[in-house]
mmCIF file as gemmi writes it, N, C-alpha and C atoms, coordinates in Angstrom:
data_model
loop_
_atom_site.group_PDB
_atom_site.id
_atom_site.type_symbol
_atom_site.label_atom_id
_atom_site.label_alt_id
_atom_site.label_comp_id
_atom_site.label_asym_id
_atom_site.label_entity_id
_atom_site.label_seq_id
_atom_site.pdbx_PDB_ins_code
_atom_site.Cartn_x
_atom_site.Cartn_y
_atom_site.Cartn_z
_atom_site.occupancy
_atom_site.B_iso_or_equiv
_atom_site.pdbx_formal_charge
_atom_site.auth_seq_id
_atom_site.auth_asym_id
_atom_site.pdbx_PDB_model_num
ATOM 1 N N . UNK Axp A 1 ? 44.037 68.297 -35.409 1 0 ? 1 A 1
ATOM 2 C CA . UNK Axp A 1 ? 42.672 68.719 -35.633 1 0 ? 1 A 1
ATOM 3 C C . UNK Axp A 1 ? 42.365 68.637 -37.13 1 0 ? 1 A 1
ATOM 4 N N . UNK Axp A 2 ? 41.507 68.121 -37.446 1 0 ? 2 A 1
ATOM 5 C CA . UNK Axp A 2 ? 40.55 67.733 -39.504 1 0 ? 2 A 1
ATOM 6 C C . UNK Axp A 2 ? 40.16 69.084 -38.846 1 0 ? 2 A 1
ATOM 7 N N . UNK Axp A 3 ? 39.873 69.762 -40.322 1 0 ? 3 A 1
ATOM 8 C CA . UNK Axp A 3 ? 39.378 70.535 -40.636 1 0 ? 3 A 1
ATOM 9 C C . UNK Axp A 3 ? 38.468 70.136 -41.775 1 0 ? 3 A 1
ATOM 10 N N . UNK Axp A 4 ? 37.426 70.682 -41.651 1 0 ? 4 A 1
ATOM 11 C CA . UNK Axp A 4 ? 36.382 69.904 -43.013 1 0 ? 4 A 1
ATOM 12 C C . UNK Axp A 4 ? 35.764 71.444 -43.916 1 0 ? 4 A 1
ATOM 13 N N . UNK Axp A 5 ? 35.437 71.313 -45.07 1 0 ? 5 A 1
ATOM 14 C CA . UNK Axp A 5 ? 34.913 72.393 -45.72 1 0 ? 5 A 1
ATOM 15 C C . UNK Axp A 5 ? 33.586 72.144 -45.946 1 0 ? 5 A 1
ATOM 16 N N . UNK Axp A 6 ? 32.298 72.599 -45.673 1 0 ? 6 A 1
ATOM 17 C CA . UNK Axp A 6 ? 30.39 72.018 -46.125 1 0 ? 6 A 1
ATOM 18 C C . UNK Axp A 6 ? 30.155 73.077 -47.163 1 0 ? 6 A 1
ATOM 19 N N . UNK Axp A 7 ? 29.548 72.536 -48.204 1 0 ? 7 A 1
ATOM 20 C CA . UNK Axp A 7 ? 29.59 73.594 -49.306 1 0 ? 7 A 1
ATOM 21 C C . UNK Axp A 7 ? 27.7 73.442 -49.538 1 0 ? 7 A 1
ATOM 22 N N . UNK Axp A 8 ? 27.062 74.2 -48.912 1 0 ? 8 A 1
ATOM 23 C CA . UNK Axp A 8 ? 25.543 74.119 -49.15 1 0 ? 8 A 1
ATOM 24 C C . UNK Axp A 8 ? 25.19 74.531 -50.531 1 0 ? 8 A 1
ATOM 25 N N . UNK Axp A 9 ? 24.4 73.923 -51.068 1 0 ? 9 A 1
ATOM 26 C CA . UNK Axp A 9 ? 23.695 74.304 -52.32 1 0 ? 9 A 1
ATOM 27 C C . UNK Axp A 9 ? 22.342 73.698 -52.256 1 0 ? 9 A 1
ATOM 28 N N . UNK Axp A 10 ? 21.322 74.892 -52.904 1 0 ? 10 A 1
ATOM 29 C CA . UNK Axp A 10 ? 19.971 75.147 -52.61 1 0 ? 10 A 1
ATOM 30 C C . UNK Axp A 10 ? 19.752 74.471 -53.946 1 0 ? 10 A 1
ATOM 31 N N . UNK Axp A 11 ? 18.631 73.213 -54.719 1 0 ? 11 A 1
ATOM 32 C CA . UNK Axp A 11 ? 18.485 73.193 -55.867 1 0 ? 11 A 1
ATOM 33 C C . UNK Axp A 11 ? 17.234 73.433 -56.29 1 0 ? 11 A 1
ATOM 34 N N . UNK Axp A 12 ? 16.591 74.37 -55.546 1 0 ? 12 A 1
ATOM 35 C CA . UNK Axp A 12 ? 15.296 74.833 -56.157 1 0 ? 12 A 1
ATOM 36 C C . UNK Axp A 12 ? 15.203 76.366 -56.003 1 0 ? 12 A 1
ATOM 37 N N . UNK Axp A 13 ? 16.478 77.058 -56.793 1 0 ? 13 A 1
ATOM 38 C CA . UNK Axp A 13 ? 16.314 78.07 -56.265 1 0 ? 13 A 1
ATOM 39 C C . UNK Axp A 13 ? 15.651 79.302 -57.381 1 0 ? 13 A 1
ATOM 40 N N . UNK Axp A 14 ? 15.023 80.045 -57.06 1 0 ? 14 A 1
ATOM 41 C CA . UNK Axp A 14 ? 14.086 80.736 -57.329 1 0 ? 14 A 1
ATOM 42 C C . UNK Axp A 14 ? 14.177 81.818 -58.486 1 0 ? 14 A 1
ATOM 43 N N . UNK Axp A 15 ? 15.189 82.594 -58.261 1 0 ? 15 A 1
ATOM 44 C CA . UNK Axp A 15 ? 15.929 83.739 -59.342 1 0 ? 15 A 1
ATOM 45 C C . UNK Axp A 15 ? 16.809 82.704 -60.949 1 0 ? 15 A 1
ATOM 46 N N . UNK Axp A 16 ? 17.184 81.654 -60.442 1 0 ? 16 A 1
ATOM 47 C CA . UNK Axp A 16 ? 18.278 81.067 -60.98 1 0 ? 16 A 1
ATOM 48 C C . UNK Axp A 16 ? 18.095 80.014 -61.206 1 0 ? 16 A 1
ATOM 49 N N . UNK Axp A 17 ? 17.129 79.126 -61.598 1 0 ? 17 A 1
ATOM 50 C CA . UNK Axp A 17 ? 16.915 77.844 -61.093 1 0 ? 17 A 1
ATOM 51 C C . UNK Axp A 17 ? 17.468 76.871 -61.981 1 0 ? 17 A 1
ATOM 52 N N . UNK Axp A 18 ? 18.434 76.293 -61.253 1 0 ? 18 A 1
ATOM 53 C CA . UNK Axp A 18 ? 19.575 74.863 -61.441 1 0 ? 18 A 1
ATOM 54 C C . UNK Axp A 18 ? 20.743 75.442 -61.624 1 0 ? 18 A 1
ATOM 55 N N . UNK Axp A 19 ? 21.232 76.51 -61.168 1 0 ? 19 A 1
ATOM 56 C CA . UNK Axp A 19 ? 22.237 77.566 -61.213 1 0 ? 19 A 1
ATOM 57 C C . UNK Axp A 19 ? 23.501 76.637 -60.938 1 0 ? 19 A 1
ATOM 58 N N . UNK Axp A 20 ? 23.276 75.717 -59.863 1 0 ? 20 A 1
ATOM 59 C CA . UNK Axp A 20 ? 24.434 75.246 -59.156 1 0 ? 20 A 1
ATOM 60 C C . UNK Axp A 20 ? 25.31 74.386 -60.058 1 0 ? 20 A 1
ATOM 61 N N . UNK Axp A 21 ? 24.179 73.225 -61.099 1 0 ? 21 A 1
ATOM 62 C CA . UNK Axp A 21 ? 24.409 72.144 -61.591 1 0 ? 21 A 1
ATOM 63 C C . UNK Axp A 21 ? 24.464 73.077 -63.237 1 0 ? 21 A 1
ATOM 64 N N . UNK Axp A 22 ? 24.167 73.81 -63.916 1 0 ? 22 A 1
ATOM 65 C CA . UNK Axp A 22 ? 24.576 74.168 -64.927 1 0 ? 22 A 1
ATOM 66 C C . UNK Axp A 22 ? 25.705 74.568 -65.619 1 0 ? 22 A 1
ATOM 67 N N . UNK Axp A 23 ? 26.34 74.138 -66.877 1 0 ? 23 A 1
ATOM 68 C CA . UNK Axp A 23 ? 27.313 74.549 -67.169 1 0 ? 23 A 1
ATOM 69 C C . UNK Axp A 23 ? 27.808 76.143 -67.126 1 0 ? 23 A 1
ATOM 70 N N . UNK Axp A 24 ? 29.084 76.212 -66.433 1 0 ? 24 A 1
ATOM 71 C CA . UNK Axp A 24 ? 29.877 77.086 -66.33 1 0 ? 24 A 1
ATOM 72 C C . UNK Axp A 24 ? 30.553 78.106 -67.611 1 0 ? 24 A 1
ATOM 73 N N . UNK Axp A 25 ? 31.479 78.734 -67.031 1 0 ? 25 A 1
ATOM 74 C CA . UNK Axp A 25 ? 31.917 79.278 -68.277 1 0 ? 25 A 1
ATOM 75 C C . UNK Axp A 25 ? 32.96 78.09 -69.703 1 0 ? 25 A 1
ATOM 76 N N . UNK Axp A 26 ? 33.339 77.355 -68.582 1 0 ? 26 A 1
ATOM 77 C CA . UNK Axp A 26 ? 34.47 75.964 -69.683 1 0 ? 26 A 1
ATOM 78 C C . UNK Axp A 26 ? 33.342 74.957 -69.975 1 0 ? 26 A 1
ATOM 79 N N . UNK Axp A 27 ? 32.106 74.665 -69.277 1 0 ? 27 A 1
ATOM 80 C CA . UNK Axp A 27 ? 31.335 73.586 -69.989 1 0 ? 27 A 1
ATOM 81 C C . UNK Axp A 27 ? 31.039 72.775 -68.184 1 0 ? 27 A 1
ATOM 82 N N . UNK Axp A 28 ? 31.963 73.185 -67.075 1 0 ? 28 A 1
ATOM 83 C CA . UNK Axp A 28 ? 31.669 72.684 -65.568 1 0 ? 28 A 1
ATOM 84 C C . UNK Axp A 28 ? 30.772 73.119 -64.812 1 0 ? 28 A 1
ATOM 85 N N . UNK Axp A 29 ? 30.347 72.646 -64.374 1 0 ? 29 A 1
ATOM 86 C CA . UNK Axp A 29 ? 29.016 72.711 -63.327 1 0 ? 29 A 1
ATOM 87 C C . UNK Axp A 29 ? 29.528 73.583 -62.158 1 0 ? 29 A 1
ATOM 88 N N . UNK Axp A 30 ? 29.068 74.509 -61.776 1 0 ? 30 A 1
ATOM 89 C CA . UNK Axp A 30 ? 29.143 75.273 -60.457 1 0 ? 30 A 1
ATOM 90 C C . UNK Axp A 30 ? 29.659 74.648 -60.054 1 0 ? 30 A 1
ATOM 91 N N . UNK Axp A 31 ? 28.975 74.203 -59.23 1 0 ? 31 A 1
ATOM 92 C CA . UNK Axp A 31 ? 29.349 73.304 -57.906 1 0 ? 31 A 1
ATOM 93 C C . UNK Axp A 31 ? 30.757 72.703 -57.734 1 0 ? 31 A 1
ATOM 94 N N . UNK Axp A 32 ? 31.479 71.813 -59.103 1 0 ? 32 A 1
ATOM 95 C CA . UNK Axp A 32 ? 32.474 71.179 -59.62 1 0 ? 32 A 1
ATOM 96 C C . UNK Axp A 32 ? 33.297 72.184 -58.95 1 0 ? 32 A 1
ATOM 97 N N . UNK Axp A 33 ? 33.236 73.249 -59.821 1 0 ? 33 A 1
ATOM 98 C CA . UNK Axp A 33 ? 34.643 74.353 -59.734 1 0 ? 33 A 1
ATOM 99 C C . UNK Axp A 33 ? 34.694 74.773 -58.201 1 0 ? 33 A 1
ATOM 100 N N . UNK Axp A 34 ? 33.476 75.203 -57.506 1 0 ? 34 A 1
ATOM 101 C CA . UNK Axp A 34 ? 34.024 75.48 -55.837 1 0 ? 34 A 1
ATOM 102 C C . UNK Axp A 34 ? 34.592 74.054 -55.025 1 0 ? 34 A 1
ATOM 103 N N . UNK Axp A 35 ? 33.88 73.047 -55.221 1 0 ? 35 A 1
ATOM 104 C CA . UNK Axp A 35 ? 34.671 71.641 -54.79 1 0 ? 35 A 1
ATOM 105 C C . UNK Axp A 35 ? 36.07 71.555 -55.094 1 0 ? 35 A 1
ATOM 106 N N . UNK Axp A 36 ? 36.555 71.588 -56.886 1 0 ? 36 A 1
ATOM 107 C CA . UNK Axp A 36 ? 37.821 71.681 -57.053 1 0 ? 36 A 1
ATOM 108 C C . UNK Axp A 36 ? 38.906 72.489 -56.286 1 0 ? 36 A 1
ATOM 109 N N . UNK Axp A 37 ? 38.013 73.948 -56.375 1 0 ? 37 A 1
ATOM 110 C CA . UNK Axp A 37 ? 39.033 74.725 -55.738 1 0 ? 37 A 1
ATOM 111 C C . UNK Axp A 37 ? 38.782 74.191 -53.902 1 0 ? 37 A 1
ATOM 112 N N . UNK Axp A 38 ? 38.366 73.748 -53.091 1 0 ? 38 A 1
ATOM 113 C CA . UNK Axp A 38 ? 38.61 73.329 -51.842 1 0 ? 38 A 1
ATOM 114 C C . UNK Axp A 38 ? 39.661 72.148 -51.827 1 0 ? 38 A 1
ATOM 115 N N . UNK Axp A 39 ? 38.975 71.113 -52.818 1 0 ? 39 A 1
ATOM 116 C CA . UNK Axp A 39 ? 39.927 69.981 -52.58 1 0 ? 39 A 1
ATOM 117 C C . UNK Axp A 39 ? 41.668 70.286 -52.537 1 0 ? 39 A 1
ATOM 118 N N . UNK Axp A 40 ? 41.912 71.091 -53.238 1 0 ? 40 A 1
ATOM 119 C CA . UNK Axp A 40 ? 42.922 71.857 -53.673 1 0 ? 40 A 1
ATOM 120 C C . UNK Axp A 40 ? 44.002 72.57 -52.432 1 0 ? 40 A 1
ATOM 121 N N . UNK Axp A 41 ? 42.749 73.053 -51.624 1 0 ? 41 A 1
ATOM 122 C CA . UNK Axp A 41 ? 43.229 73.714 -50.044 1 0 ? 41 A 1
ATOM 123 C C . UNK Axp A 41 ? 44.046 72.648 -49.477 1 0 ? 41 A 1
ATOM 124 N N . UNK Axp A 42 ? 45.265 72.892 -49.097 1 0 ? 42 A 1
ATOM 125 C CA . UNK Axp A 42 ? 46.027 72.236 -48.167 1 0 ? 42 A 1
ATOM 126 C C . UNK Axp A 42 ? 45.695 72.266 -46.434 1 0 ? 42 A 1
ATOM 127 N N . UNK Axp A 43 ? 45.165 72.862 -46.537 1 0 ? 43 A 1
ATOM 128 C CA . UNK Axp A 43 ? 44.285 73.349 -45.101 1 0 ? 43 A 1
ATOM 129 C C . UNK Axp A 43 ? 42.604 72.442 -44.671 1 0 ? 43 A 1
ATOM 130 N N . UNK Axp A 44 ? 42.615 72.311 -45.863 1 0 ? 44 A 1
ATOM 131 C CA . UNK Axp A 44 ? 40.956 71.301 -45.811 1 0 ? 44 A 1
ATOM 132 C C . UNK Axp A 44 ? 40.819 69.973 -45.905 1 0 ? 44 A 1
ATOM 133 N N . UNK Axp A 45 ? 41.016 68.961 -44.679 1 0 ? 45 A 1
ATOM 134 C CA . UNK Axp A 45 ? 40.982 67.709 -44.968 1 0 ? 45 A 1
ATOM 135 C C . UNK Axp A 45 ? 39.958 66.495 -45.865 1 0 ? 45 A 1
ATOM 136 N N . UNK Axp A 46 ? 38.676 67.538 -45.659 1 0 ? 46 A 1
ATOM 137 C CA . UNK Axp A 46 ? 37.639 66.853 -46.04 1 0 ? 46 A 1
ATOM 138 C C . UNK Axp A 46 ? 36.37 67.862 -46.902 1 0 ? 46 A 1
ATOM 139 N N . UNK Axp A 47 ? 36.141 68.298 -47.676 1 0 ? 47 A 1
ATOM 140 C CA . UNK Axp A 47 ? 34.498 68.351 -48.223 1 0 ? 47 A 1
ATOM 141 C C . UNK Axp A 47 ? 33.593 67.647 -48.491 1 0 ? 47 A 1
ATOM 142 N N . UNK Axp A 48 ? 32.245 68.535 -48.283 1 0 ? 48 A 1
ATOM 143 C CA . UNK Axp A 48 ? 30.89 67.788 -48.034 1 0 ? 48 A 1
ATOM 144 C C . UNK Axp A 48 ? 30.404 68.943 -48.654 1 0 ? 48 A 1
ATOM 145 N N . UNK Axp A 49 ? 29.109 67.984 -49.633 1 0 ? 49 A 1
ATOM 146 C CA . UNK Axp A 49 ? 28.29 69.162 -49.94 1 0 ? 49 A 1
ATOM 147 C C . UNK Axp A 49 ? 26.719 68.717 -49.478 1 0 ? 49 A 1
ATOM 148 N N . UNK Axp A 50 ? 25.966 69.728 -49.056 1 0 ? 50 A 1
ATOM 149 C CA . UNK Axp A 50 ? 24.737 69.882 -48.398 1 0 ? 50 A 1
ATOM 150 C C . UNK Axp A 50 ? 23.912 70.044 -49.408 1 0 ? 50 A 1
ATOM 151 N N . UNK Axp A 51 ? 23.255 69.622 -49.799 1 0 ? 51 A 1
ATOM 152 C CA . UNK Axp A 51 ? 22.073 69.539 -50.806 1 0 ? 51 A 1
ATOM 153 C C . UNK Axp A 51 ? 20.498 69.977 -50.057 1 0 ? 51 A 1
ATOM 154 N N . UNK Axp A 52 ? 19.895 71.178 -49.997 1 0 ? 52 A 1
ATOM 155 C CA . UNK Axp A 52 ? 18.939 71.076 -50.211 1 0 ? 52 A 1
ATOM 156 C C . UNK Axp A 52 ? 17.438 71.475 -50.958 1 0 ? 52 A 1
ATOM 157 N N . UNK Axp A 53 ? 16.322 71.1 -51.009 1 0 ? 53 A 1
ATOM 158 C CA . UNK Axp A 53 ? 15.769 70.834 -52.156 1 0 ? 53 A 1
ATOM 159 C C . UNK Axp A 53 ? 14.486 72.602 -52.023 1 0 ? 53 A 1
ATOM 160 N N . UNK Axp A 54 ? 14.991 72.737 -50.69 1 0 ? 54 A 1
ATOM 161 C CA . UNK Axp A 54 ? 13.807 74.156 -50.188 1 0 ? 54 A 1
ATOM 162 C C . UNK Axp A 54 ? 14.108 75.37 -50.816 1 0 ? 54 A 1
């Protein structure tokens, strides 16, 4: 059985806006660092990230 990881991110979001794609605390983009840490999972064959714009 694949196991897959979907990592949704909202890019119009309201409180925060471009939260996902802005540099982090080292200079990385959100998003980067939760991807890294999945790819990483020995348990997770595959990630996908969900983009949407609402």
């Amino acid at each position: 059985m694949r196991v897959i990881a979907i990592i949704p991110i909202k890019m119009n979001n309201v409180r925060t806006p471009g939260k996902n794609t802005k540099p982090f605390s080292d200079g990385t983009p959100l998003i980067h660092l939760i991807q890294k840490k999945l790819l990483n999972c020995k348990n997770i064959d595959d990630v996908f990230v969900y983009c949407s714009n609402e």
